[in-house]
KOLVOVEX-539559 format. One record per atom (N, C-alpha, C): residue in three letters; atom name; y, z, x. Coordinates in nm, 4 decimals, m for minus. Layout:
# KOLVOVEX-539559
R   tifi   nulum         py         pz         px
R    ALA      CA          Y          Z          X
...
END
This chain:
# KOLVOVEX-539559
R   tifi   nulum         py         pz         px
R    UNK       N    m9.5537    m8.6568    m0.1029
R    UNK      CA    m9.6143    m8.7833    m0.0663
R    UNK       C    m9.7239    m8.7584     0.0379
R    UNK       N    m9.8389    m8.8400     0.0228
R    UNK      CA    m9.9468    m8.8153     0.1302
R    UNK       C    m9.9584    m8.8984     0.2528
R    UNK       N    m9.9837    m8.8386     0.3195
R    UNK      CA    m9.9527    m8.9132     0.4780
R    UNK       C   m10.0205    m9.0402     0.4996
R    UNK       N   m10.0195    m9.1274     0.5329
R    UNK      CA   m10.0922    m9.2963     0.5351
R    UNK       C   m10.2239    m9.2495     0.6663
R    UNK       N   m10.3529    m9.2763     0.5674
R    UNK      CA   m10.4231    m9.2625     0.6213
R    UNK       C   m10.5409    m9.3617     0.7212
R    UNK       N   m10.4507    m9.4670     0.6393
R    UNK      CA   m10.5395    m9.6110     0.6669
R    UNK       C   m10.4118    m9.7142     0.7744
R    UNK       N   m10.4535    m9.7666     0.8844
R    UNK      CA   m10.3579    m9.8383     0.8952
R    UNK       C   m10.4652   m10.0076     0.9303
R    UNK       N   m10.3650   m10.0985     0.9026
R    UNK      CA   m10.4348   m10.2037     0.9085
R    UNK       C   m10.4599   m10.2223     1.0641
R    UNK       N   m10.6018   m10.2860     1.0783
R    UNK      CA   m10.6869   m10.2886     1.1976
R    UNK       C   m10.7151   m10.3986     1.2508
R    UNK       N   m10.8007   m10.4802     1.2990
R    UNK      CA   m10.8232   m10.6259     1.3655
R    UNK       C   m10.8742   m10.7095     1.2503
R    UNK       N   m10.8288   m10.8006     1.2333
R    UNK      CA   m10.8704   m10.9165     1.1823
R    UNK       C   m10.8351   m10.8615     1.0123
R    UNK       N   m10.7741   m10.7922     0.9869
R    UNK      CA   m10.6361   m10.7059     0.8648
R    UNK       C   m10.7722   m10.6086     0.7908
R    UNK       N   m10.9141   m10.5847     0.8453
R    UNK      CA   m10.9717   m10.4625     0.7936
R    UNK       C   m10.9225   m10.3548     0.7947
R    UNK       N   m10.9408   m10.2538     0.7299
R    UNK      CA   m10.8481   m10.1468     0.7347
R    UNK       C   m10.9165   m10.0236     0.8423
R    UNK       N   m10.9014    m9.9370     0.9409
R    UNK      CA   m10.8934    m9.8445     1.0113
R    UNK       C   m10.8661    m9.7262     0.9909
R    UNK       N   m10.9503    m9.6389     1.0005
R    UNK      CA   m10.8833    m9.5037     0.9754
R    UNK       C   m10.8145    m9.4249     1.1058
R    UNK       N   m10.6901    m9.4117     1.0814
R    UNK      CA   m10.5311    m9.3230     1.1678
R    UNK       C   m10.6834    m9.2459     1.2856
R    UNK       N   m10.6730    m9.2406     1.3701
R    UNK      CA   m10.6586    m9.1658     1.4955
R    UNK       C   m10.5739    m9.0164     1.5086
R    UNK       N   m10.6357    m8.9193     1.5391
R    UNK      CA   m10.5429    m8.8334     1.5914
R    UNK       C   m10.5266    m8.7988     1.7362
R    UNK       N   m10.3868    m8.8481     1.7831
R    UNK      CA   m10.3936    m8.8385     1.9003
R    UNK       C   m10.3756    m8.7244     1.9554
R    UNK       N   m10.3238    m8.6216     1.9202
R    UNK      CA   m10.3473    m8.5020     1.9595
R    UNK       C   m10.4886    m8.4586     1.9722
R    UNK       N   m10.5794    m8.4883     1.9134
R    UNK      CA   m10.7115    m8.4359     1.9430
R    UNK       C   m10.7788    m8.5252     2.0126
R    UNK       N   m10.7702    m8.6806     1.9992
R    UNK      CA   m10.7956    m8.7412     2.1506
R    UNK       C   m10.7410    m8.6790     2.2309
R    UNK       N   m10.5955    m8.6957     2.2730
R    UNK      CA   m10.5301    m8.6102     2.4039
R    UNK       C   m10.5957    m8.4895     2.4569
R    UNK       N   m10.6204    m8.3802     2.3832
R    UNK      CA   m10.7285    m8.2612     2.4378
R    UNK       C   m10.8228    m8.2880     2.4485
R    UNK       N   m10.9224    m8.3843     2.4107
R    UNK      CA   m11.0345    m8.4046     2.4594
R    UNK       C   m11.0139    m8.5088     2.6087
R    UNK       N   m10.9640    m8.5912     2.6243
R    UNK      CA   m10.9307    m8.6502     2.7263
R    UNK       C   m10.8828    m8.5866     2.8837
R    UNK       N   m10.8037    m8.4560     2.8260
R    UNK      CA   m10.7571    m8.3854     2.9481
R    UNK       C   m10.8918    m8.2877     2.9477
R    UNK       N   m10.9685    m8.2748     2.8745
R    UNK      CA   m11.0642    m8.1557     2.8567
R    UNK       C   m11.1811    m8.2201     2.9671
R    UNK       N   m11.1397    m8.3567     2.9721
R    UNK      CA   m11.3048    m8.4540     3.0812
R    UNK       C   m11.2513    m8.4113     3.1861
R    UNK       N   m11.1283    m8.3899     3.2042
R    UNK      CA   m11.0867    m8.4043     3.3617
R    UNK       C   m10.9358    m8.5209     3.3644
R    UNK       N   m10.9366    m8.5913     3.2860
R    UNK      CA   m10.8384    m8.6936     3.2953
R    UNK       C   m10.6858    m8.7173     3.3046
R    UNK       N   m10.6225    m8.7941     3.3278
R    UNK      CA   m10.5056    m8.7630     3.3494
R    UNK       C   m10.3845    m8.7942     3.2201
R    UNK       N   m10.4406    m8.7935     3.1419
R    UNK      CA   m10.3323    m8.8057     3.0231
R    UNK       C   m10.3630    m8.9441     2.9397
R    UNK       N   m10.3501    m8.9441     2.8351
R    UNK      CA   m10.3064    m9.0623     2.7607
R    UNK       C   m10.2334    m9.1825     2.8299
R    UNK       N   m10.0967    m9.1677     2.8510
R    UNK      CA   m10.0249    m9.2664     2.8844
R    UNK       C   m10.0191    m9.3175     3.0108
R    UNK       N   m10.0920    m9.2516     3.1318
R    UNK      CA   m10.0873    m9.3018     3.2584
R    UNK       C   m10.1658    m9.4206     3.2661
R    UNK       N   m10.2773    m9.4785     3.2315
R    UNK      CA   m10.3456    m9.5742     3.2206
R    UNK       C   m10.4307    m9.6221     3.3160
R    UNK       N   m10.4751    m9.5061     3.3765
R    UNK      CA   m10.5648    m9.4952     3.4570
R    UNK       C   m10.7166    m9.4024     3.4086
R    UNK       N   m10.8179    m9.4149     3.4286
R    UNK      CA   m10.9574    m9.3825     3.4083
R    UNK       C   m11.0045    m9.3039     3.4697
R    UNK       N   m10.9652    m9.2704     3.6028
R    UNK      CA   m10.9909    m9.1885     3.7360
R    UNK       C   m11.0363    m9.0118     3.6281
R    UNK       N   m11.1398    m9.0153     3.6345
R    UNK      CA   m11.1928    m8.8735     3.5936
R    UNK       C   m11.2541    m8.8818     3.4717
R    UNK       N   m11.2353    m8.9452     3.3968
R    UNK      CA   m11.2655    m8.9261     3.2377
R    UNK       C   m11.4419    m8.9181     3.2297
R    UNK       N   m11.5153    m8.9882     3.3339
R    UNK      CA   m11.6430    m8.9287     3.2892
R    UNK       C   m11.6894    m8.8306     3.3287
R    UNK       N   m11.6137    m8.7932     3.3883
R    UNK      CA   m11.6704    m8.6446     3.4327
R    UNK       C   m11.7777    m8.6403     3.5782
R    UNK       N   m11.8393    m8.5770     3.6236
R    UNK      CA   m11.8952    m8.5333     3.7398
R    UNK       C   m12.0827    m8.5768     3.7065
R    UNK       N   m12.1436    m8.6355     3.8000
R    UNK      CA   m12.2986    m8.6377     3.7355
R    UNK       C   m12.3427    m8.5097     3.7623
R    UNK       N   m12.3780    m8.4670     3.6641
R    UNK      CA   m12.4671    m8.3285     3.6745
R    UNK       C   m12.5894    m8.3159     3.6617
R    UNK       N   m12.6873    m8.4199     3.6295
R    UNK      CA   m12.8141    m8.4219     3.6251
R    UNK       C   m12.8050    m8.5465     3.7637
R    UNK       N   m12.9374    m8.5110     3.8203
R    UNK      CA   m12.9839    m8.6354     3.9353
R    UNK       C   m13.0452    m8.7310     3.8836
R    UNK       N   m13.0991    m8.8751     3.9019
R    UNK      CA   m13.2109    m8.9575     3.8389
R    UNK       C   m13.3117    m8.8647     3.8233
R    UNK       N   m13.3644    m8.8538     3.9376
R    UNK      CA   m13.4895    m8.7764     3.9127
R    UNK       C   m13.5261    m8.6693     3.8439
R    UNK       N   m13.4279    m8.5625     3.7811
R    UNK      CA   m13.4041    m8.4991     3.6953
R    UNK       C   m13.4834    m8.5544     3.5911
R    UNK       N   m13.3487    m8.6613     3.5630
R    UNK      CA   m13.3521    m8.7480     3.4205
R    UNK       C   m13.4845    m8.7882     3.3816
R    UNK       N   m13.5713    m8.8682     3.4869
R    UNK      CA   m13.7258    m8.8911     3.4679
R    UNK       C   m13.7973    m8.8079     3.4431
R    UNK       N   m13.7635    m8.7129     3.4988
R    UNK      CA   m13.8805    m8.5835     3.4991
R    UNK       C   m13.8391    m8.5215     3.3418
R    UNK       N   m13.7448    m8.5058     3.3211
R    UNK      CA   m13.7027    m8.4708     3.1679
R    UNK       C   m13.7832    m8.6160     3.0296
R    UNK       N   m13.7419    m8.6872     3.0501
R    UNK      CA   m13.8107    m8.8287     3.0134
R    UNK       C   m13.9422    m8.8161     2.9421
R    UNK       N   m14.0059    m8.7659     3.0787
R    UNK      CA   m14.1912    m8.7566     3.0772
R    UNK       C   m14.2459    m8.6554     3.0087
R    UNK       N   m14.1304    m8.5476     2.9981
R    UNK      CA   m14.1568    m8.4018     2.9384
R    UNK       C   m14.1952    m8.4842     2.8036
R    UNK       N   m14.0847    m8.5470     2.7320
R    UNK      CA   m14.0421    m8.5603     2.6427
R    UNK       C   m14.1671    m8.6447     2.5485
R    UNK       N   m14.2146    m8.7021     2.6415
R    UNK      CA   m14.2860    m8.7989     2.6171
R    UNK       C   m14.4549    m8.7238     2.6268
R    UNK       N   m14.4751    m8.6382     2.7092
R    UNK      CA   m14.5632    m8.5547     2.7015
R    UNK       C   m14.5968    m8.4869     2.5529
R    UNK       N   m14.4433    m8.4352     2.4934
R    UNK      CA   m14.4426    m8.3628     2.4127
R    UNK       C   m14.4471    m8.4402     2.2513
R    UNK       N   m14.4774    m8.5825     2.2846
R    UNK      CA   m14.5249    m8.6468     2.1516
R    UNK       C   m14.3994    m8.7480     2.1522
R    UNK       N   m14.3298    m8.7744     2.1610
R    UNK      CA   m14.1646    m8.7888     2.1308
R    UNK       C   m14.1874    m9.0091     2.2645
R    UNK       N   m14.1366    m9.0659     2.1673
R    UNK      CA   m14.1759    m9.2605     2.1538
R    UNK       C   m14.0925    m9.2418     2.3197
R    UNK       N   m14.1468    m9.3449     2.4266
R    UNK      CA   m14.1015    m9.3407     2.5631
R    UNK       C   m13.9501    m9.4083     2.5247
R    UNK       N   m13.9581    m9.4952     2.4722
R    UNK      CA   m13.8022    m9.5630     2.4271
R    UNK       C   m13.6725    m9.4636     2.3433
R    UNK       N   m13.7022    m9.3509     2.2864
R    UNK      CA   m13.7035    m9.2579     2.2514
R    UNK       C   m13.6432    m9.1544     2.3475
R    UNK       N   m13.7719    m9.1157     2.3927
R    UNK      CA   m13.7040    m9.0414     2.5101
R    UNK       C   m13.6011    m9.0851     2.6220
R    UNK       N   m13.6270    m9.1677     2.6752
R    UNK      CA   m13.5555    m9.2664     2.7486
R    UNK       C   m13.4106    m9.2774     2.7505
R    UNK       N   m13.3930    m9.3317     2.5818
R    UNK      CA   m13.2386    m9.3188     2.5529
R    UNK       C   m13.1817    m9.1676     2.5560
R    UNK       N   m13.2722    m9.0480     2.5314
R    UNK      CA   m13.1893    m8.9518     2.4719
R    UNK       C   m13.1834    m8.9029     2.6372
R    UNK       N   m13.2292    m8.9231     2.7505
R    UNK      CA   m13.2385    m8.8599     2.9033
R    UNK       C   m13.1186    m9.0070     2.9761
R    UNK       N   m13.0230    m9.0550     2.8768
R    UNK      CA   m12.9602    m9.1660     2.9597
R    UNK       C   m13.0654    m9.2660     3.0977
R    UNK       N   m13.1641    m9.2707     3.0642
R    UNK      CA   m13.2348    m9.3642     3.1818
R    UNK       C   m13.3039    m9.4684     3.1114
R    UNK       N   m13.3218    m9.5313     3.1790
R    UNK      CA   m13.3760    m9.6809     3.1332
R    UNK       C   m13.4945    m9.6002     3.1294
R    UNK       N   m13.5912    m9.7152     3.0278
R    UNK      CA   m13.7461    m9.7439     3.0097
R    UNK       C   m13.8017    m9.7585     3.1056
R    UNK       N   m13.7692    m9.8639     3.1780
R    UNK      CA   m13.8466    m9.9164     3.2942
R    UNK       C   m13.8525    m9.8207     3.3854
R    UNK       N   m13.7965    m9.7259     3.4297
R    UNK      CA   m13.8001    m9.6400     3.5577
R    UNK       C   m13.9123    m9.4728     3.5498
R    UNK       N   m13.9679    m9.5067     3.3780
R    UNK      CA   m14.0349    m9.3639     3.3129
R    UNK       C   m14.1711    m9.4133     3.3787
R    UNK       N   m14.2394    m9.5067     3.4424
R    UNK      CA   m14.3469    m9.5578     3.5210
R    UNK       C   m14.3239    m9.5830     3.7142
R    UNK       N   m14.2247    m9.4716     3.7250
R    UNK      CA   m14.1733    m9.4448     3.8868
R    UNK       C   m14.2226    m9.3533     3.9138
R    UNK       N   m14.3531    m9.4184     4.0188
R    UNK      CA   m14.3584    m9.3042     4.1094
R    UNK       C   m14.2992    m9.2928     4.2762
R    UNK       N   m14.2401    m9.2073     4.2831
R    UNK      CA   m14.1941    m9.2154     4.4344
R    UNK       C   m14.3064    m9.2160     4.5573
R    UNK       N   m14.3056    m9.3419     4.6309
R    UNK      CA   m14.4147    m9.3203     4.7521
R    UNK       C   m14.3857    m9.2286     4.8738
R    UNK       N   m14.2623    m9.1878     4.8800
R    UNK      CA   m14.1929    m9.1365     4.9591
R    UNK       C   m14.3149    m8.9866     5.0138
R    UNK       N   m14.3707    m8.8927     4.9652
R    UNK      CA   m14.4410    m8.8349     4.9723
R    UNK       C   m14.5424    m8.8562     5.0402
R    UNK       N   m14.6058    m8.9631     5.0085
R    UNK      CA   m14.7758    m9.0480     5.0747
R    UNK       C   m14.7312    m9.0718     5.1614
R    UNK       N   m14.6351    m9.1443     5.1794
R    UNK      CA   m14.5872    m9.2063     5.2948
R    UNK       C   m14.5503    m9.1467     5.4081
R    UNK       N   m14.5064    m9.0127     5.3855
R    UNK      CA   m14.4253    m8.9065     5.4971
R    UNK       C   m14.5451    m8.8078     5.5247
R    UNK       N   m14.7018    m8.8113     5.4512
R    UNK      CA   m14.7898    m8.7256     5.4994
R    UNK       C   m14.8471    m8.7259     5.6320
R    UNK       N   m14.8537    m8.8682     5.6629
R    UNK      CA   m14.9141    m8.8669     5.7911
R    UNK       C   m14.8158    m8.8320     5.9430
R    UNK       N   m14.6660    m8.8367     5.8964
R    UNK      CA   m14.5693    m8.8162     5.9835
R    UNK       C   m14.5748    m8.6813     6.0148
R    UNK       N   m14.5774    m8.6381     5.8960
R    UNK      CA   m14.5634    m8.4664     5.8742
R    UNK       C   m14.6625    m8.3901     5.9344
R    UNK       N   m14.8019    m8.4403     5.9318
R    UNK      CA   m14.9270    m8.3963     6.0095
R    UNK       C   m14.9184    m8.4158     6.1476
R    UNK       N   m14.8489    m8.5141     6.1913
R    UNK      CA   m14.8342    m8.5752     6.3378
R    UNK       C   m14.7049    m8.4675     6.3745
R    UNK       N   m14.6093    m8.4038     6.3216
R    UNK      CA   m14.4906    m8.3440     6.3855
R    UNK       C   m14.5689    m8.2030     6.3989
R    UNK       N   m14.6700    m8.1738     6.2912
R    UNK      CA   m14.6673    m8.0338     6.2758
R    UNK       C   m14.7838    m7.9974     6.4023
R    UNK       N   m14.8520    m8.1247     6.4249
R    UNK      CA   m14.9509    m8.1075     6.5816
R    UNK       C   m14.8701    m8.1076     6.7296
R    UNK       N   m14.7493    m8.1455     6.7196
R    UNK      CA   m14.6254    m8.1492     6.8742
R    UNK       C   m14.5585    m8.0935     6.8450
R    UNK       N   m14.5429    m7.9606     6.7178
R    UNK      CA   m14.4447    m7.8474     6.6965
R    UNK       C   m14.5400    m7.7651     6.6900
R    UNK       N   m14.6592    m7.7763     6.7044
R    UNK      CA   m14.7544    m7.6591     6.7512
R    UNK       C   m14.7830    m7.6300     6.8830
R    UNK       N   m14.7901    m7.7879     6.9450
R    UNK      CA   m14.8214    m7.7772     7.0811
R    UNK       C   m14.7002    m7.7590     7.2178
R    UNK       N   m14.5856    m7.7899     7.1304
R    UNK      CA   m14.5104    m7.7718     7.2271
R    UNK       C   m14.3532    m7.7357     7.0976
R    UNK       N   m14.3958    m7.5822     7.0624
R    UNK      CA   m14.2950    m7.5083     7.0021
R    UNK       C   m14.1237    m7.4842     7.0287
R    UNK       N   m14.1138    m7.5464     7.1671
R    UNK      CA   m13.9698    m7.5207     7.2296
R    UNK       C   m13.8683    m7.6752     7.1732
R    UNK       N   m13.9786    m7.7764     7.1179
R    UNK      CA   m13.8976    m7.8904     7.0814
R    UNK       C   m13.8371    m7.8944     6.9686
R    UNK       N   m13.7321    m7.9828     6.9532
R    UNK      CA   m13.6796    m7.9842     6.8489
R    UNK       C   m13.6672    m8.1805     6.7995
R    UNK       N   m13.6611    m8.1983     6.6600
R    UNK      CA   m13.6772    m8.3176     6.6446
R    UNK       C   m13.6478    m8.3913     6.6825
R    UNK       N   m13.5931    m8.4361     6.7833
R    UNK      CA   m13.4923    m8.5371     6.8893
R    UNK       C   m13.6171    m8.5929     6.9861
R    UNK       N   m13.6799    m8.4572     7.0531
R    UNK      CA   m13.7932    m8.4804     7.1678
R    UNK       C   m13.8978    m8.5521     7.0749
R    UNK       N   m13.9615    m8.4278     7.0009
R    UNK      CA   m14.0253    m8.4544     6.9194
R    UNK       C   m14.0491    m8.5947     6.8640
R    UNK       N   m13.9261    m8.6511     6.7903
R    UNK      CA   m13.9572    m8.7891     6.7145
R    UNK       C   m13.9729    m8.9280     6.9020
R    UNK       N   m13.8941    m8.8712     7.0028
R    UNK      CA   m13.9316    m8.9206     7.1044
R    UNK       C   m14.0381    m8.9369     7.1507
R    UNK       N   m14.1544    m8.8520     7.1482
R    UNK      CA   m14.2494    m8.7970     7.2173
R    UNK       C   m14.3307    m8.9399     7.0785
R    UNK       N   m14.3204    m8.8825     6.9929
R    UNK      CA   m14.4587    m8.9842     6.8509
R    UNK       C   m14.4165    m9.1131     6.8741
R    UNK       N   m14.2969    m9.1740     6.9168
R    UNK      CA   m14.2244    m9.3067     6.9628
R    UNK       C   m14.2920    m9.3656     7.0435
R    UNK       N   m14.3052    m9.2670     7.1977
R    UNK      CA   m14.3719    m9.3112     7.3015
R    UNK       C   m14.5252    m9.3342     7.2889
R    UNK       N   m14.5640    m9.2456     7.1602
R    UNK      CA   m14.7113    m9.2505     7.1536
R    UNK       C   m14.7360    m9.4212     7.0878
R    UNK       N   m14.6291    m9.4834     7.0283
R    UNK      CA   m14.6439    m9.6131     6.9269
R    UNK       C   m14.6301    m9.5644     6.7707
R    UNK       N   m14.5652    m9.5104     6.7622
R    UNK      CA   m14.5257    m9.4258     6.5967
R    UNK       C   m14.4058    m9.5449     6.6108
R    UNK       N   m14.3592    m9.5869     6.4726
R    UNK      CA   m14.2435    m9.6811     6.4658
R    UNK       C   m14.1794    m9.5981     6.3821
R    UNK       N   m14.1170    m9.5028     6.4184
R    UNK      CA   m14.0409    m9.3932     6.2673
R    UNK       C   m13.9093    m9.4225     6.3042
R    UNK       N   m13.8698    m9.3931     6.2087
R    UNK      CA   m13.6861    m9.3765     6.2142
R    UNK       C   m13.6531    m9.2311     6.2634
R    UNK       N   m13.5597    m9.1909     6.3272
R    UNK      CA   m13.5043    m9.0692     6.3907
R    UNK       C   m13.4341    m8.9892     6.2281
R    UNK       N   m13.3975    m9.0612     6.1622
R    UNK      CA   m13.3632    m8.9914     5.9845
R    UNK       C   m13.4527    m8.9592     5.9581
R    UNK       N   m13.5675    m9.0082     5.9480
R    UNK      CA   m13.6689    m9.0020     5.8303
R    UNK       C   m13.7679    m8.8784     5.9854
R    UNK       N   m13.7816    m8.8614     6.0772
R    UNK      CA   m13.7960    m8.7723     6.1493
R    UNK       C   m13.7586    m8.6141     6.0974
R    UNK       N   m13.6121    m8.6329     6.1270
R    UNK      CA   m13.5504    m8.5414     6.1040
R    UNK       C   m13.5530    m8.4968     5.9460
R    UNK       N   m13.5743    m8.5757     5.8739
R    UNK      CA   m13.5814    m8.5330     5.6834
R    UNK       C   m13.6963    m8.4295     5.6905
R    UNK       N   m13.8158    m8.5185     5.7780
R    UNK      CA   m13.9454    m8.4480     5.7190
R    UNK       C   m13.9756    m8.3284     5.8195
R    UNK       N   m13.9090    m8.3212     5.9301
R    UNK      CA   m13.8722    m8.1796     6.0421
R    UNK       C   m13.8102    m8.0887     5.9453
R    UNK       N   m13.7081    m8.1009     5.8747
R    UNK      CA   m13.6618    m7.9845     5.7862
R    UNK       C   m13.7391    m8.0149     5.6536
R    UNK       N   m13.8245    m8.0936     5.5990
R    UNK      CA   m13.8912    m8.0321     5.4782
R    UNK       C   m13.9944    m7.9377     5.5105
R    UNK       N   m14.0690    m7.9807     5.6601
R    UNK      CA   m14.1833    m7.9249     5.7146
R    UNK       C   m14.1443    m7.7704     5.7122
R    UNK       N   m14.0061    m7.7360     5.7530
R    UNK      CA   m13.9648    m7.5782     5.8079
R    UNK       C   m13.9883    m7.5572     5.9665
R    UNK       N   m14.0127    m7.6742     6.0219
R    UNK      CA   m14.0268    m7.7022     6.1641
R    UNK       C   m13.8966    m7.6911     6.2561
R    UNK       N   m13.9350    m7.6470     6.3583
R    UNK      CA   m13.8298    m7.6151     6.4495
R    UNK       C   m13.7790    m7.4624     6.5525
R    UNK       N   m13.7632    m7.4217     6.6207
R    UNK      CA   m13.7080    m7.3169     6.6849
R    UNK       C   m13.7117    m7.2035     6.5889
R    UNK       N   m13.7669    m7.0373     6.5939
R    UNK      CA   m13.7329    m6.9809     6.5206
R    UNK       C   m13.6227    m6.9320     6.5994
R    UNK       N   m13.5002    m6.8401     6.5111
R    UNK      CA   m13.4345    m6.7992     6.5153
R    UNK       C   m13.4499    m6.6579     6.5942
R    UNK       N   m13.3603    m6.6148     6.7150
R    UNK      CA   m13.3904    m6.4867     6.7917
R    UNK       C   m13.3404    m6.4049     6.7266
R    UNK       N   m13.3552    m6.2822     6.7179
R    UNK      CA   m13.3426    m6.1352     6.6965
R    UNK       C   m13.2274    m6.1144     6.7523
R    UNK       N   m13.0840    m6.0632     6.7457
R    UNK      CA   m12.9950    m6.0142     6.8512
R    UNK       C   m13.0962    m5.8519     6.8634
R    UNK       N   m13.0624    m5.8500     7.0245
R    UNK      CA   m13.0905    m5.6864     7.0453
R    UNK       C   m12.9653    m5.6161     7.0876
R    UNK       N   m12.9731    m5.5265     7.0685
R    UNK      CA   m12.8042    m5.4415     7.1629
R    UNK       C   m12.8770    m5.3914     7.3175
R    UNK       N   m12.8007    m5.4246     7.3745
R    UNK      CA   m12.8215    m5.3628     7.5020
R    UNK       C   m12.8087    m5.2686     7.5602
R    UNK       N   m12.9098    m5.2179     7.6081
R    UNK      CA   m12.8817    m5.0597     7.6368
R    UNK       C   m12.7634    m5.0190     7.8078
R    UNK       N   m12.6939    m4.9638     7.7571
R    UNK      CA   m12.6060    m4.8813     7.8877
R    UNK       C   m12.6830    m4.8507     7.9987
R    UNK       N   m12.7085    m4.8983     8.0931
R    UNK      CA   m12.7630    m4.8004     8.1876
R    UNK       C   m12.6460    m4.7031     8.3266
R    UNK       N   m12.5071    m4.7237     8.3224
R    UNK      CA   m12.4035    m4.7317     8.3970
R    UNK       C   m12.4743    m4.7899     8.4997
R    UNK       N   m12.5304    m4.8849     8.5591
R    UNK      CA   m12.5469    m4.9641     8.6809
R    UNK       C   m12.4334    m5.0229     8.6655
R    UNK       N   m12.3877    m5.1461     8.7698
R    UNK      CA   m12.2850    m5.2458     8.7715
R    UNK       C   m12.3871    m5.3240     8.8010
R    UNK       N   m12.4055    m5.4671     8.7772
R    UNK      CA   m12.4464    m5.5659     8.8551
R    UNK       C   m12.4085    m5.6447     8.9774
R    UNK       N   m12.4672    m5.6515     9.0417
R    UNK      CA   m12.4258    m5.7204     9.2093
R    UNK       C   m12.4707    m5.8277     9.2240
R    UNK       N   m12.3864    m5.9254     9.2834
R    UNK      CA   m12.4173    m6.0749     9.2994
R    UNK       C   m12.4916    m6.0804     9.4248
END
């Protein structure tokens, strides 16, 4: 006898059987916690691409001949966001020119003084957005050399 392959489904259309064994391994395979617990906690898994990724993949796509709606769906991002440009850049140039003239002129500071010092001048910056564009710049204290010290048998005297 052959195994019932059809079982009746919503509204009495017929359905084709499920195997739950191969759901079940794919389910624990996302991360998830089983079939029967009835909880969701893991099943999509971890984001591994960033937005900005996703756009930048998008535009390739779209570069490469391939319909923006098209691309769009196959990079999971909306349409609307393939015409984003980030101002974030323009916007942080003139900060970045202003830190890199009081990390020239006075090399011993670090972004704390620093975003203090452009404050007092009438700069309205945020102390984050300071500090973001202090470490994109590569600005800041270089790092000393350890030296070993040489023996001389002296003692030191107070």
């Amino acid at each position: 006898m052959l195994p019932e392959l059809w079982t009746k489904g919503t509204l009495g259309f017929p359905q084709p059987k499920e195997d739950l064994d191969e759901k079940e391994t794919l389910h624990k395979g996302l991360g998830g916690t089983g079939l029967g617990s009835g909880s969701d906690e893991g099943t999509a898994g971890k984001k591994v691409v960033s937005p900005r990724a996703r756009r930048q993949m998008a535009r390739a796509a779209c570069a490469r001949g391939l319909r923006t709606g098209r691309a769009a769906g196959l990079c999971s991002t909306p349409r609307s966001v393939l015409g984003y440009t980030s101002r974030k850049i323009q916007r942080d140039a003139q900060l970045a020119q202003a830190l890199h003239g009081v990390g020239k002129r006075y090399p011993h500071w670090r972004y704390r003084v620093a975003g203090s010092f452009l404050q007092g001048r009438g700069w309205l910056v945020n102390l984050k957005r300071i500090y973001r564009v202090w470490q994109q710049q590569g600005l800041g204290l270089q790092s000393r050399k350890w030296r070993r010290k040489i023996r001389t048998g002296e003692t030191v005297r107070p």
